[in-house]
C-alpha positions as protocol buffer text, in pm:
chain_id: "A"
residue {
  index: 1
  type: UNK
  ca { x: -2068 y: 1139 z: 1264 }
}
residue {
  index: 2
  type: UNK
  ca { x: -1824 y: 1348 z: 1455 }
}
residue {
  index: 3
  type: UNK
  ca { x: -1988 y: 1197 z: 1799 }
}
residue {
  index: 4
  type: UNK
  ca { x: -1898 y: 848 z: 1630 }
}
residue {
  index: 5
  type: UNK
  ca { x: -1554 y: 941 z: 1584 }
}
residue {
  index: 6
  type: UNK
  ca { x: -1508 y: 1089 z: 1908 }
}
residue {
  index: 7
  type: UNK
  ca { x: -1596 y: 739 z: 2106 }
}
residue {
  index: 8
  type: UNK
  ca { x: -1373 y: 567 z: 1808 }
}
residue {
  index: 9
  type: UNK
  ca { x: -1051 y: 793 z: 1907 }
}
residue {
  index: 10
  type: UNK
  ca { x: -1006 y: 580 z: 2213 }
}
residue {
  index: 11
  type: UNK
  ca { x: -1005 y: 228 z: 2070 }
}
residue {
  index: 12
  type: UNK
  ca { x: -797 y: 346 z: 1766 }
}
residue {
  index: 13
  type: UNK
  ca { x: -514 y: 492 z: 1945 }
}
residue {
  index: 14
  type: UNK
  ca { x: -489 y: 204 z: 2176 }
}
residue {
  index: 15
  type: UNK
  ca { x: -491 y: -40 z: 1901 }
}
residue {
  index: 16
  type: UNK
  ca { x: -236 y: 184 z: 1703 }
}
residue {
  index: 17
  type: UNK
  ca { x: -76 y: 185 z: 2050 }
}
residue {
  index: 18
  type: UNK
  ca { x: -54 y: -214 z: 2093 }
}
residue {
  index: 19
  type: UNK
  ca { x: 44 y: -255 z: 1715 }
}
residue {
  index: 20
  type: UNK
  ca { x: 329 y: 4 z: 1712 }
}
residue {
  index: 21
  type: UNK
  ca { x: 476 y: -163 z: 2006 }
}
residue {
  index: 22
  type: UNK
  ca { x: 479 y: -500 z: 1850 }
}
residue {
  index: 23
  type: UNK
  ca { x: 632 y: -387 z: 1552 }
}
residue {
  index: 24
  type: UNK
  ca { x: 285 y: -466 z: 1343 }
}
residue {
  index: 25
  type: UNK
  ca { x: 95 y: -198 z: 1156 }
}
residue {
  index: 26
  type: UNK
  ca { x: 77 y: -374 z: 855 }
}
residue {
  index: 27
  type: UNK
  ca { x: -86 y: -669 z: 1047 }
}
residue {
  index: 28
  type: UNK
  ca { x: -337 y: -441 z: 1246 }
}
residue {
  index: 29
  type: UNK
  ca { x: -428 y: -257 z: 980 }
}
residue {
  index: 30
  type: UNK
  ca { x: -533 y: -565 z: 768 }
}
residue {
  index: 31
  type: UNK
  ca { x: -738 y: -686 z: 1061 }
}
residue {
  index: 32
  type: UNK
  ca { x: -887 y: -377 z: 1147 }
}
residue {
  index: 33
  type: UNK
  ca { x: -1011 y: -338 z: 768 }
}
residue {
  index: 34
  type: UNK
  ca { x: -1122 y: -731 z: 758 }
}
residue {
  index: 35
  type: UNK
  ca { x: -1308 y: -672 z: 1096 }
}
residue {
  index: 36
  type: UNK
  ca { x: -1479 y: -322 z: 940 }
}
residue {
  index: 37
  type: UNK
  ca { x: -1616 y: -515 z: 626 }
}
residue {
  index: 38
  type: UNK
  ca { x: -1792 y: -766 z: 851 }
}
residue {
  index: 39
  type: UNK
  ca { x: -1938 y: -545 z: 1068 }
}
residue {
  index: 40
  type: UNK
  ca { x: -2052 y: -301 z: 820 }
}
residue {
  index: 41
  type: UNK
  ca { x: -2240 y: -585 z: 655 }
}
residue {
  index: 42
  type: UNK
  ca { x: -2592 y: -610 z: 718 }
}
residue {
  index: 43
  type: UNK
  ca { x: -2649 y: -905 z: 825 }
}
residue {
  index: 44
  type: UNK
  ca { x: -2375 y: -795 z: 1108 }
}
residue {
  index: 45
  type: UNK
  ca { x: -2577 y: -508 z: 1227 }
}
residue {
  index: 46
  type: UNK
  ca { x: -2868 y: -663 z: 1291 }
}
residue {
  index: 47
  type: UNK
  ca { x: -2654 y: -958 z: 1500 }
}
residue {
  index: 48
  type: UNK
  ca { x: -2469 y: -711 z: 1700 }
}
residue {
  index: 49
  type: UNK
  ca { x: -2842 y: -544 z: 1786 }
}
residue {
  index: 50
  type: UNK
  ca { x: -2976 y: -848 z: 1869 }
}
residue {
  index: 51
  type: UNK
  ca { x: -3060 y: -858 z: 2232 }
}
residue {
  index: 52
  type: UNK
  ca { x: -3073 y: -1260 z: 2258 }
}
residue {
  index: 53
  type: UNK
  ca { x: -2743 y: -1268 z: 2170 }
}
residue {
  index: 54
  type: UNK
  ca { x: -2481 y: -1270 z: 2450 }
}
residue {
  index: 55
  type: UNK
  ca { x: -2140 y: -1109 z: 2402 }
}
residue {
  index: 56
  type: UNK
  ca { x: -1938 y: -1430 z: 2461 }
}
residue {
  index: 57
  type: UNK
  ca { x: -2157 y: -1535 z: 2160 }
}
residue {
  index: 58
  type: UNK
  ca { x: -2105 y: -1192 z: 1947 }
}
residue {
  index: 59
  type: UNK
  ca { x: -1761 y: -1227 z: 2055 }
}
residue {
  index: 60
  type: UNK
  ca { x: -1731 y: -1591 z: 1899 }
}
residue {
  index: 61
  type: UNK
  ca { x: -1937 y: -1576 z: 1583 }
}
residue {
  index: 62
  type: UNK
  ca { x: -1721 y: -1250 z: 1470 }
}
residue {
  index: 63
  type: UNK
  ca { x: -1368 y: -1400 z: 1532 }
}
residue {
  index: 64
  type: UNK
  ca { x: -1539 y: -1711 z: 1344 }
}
residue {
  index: 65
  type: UNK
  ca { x: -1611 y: -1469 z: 1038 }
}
residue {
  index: 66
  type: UNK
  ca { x: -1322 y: -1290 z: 1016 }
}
residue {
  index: 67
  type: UNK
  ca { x: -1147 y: -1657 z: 1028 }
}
residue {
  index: 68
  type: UNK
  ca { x: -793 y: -1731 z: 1114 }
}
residue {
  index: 69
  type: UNK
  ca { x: -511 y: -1444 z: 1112 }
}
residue {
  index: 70
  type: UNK
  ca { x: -618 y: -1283 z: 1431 }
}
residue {
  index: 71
  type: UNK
  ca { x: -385 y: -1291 z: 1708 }
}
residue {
  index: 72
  type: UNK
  ca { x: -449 y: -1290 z: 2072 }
}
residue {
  index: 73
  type: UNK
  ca { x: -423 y: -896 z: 2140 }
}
residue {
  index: 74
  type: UNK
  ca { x: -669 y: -891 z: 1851 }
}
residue {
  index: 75
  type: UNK
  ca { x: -899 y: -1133 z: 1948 }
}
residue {
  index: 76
  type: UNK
  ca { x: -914 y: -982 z: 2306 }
}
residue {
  index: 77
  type: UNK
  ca { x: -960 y: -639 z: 2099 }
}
residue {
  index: 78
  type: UNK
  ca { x: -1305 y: -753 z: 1977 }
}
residue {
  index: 79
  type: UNK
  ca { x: -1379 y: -900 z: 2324 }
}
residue {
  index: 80
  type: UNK
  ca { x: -1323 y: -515 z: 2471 }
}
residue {
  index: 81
  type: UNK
  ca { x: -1568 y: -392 z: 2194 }
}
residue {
  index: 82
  type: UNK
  ca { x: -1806 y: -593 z: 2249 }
}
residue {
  index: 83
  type: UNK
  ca { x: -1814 y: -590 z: 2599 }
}
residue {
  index: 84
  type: UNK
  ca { x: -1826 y: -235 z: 2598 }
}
residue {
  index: 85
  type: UNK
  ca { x: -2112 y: -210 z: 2305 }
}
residue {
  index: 86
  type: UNK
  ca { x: -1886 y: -21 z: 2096 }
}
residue {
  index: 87
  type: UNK
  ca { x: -1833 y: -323 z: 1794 }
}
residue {
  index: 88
  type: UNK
  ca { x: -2006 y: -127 z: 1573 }
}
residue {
  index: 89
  type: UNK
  ca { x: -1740 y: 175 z: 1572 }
}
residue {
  index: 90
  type: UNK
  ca { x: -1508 y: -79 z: 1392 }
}
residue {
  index: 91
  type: UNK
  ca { x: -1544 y: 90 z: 995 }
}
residue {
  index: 92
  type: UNK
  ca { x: -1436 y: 437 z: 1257 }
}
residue {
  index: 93
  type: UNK
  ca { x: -1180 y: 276 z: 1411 }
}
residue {
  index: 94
  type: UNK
  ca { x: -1016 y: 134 z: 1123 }
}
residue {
  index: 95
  type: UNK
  ca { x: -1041 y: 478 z: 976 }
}
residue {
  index: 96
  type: UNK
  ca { x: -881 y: 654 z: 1245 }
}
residue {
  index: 97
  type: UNK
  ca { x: -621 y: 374 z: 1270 }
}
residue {
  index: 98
  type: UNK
  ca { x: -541 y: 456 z: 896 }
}
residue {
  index: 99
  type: UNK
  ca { x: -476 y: 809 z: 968 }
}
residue {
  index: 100
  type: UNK
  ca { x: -241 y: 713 z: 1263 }
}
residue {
  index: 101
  type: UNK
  ca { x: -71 y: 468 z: 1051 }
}
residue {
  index: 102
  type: UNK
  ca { x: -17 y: 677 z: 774 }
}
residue {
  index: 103
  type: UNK
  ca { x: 71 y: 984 z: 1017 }
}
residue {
  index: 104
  type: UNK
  ca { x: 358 y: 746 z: 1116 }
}
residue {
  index: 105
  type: UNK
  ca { x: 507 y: 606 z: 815 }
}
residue {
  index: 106
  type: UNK
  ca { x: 457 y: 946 z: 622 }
}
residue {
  index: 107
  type: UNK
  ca { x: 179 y: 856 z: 414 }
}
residue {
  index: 108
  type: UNK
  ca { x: -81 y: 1095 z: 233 }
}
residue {
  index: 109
  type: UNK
  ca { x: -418 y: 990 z: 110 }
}
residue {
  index: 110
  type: UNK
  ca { x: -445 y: 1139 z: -268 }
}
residue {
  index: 111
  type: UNK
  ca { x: -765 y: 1106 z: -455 }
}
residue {
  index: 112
  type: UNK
  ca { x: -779 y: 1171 z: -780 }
}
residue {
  index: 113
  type: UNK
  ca { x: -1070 y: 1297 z: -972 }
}
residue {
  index: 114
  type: UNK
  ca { x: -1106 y: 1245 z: -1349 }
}
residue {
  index: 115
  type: UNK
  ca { x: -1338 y: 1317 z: -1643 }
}
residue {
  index: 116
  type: UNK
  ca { x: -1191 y: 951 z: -1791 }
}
residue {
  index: 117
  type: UNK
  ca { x: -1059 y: 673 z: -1623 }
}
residue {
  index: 118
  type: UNK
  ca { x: -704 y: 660 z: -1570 }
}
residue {
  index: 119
  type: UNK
  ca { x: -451 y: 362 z: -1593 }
}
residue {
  index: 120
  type: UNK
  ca { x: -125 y: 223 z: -1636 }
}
residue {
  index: 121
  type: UNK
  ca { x: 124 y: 472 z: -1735 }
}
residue {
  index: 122
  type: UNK
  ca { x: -31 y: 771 z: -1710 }
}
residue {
  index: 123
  type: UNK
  ca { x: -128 y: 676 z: -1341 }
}
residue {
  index: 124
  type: UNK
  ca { x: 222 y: 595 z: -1247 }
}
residue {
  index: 125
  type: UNK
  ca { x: 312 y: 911 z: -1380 }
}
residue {
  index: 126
  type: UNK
  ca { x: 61 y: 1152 z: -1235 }
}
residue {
  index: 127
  type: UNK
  ca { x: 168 y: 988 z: -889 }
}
residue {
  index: 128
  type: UNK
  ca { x: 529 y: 1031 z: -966 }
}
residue {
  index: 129
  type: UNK
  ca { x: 517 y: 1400 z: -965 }
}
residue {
  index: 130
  type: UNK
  ca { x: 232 y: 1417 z: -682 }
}
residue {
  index: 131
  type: UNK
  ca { x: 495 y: 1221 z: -447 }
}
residue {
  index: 132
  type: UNK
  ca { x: 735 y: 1475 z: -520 }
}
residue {
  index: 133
  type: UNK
  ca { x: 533 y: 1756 z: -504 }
}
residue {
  index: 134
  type: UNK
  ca { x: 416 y: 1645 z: -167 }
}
residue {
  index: 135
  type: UNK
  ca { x: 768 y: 1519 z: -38 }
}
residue {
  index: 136
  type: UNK
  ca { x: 544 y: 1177 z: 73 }
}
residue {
  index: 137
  type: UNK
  ca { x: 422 y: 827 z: -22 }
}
residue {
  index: 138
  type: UNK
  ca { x: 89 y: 836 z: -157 }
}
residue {
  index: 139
  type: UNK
  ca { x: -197 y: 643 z: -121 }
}
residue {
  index: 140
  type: UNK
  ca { x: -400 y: 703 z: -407 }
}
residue {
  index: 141
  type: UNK
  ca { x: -806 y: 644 z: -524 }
}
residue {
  index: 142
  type: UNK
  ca { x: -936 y: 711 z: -862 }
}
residue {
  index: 143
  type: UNK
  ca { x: -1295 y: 835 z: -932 }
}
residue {
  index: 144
  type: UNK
  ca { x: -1410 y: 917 z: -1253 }
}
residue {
  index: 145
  type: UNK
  ca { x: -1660 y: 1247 z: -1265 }
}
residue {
  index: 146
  type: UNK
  ca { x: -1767 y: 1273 z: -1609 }
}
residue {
  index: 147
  type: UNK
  ca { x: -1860 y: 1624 z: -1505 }
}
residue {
  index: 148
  type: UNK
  ca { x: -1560 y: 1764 z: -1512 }
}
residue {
  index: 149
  type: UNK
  ca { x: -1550 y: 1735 z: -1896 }
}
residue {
  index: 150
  type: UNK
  ca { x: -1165 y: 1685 z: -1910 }
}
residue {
  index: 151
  type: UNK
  ca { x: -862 y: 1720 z: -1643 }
}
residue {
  index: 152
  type: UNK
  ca { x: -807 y: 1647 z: -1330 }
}
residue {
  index: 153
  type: UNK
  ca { x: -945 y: 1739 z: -957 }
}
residue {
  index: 154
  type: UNK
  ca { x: -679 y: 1617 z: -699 }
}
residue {
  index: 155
  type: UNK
  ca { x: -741 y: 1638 z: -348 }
}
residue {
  index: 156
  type: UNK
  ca { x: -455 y: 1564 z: -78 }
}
residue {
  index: 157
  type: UNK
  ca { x: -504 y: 1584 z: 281 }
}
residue {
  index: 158
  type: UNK
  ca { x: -687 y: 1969 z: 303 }
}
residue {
  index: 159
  type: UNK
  ca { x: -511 y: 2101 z: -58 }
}
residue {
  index: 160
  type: UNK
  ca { x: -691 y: 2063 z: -398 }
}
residue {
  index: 161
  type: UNK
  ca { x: -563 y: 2105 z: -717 }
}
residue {
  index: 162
  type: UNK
  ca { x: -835 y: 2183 z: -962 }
}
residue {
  index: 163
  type: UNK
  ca { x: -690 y: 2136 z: -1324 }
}
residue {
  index: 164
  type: UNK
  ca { x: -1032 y: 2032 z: -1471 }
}
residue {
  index: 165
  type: UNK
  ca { x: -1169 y: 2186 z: -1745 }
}
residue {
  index: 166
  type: UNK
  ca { x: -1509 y: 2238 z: -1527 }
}
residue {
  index: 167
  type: UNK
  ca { x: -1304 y: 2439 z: -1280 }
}
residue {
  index: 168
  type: UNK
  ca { x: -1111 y: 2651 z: -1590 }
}
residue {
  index: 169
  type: UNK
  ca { x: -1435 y: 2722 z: -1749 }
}
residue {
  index: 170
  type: UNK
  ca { x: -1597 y: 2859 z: -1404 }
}
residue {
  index: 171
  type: UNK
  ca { x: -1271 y: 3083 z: -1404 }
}
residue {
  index: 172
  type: UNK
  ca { x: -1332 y: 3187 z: -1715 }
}
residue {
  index: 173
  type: UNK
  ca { x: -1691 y: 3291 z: -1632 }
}
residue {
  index: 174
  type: UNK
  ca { x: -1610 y: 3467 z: -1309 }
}
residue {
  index: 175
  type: UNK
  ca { x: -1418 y: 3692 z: -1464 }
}
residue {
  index: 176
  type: UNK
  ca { x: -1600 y: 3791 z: -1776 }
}
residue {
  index: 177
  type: UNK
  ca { x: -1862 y: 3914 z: -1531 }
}
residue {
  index: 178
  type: UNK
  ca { x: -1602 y: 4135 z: -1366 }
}
């Protein structure tokens, strides 16, 4: 995984590069996420393997998929990756993109781990006070863990929060042995 990431780095920064200049994160980040679904699909893989296929081809049938939106710095994008056997980084890239994106416009990841789902108000809310907490926007994903029996795990960038009752109860436990 780390080796993947480490051939990614390149392609990312230069396509974080190309979109900051022209002003178009939003746009490069919706292609690079479109262009990760397709070749993450299965089907995909086993296309982009395929040795009868020639890269003009690859090249073609992938701006085909992905349809119309792409402009010319993109489509020449997916010509470089192909050319250079490296389409199948594209989930890594767009990852790494992310980061750079959010690094930029001061955005956090935030995921949120709960015993029940949470919605609506109480979502709002929670994020409310992260955003402050963290002095930054938050992008925020849900999971539900039925395992933690009640509360909350939250996880943003390398600091938790552990407010589950899980986490309370292993407390709890730690130091009646002591």
């Amino acid at each position: 995984m780390a080796e993947l990431v480490t051939i990614a780095r390149p392609y990312a920064d230069a396509a974080f590069d190309l979109a900051a200049g022209a002003d178009a994160l939003k746009s490069w980040s919706d292609v690079l996420g479109r262009l990760a679904a397709i070749v993450a699909a299965p089907e995909m893989k086993a296309l982009i393997n395929d040795p009868k296929l020639s890269a003009d081809e690859l090249v073609k049938l992938v701006l085909d998929v992905a349809g119309d939106g792409l402009g010319e710095e993109q489509q020449n994008f997916v010509g470089v990756l192909v050319a250079n056997e490296r389409l199948q980084l594209m989930p890594e890239i767009h990852a790494l993109f992310e980061d750079l994106k959010n690094g930029k416009e001061g955005v956090k990841d935030a995921v949120i781990t709960s015993a029940f789902p949470l919605e609506g108000k109480q979502l709002k809310t929670l994020t409310g006070e992260l955003e402050a907490r963290f002095k930054a926007k938050l992008n925020v994903t849900v999971n539900v863990d039925p395992e933690l029996l009640g509360g909350v795990r939250i996880a943003v960038g390398d600091e938790v929060i552990d407010a589950s009752v899980r986490a309370k109860l292993a407390s709890m436990a730690t130091a009646l042995k002591n």
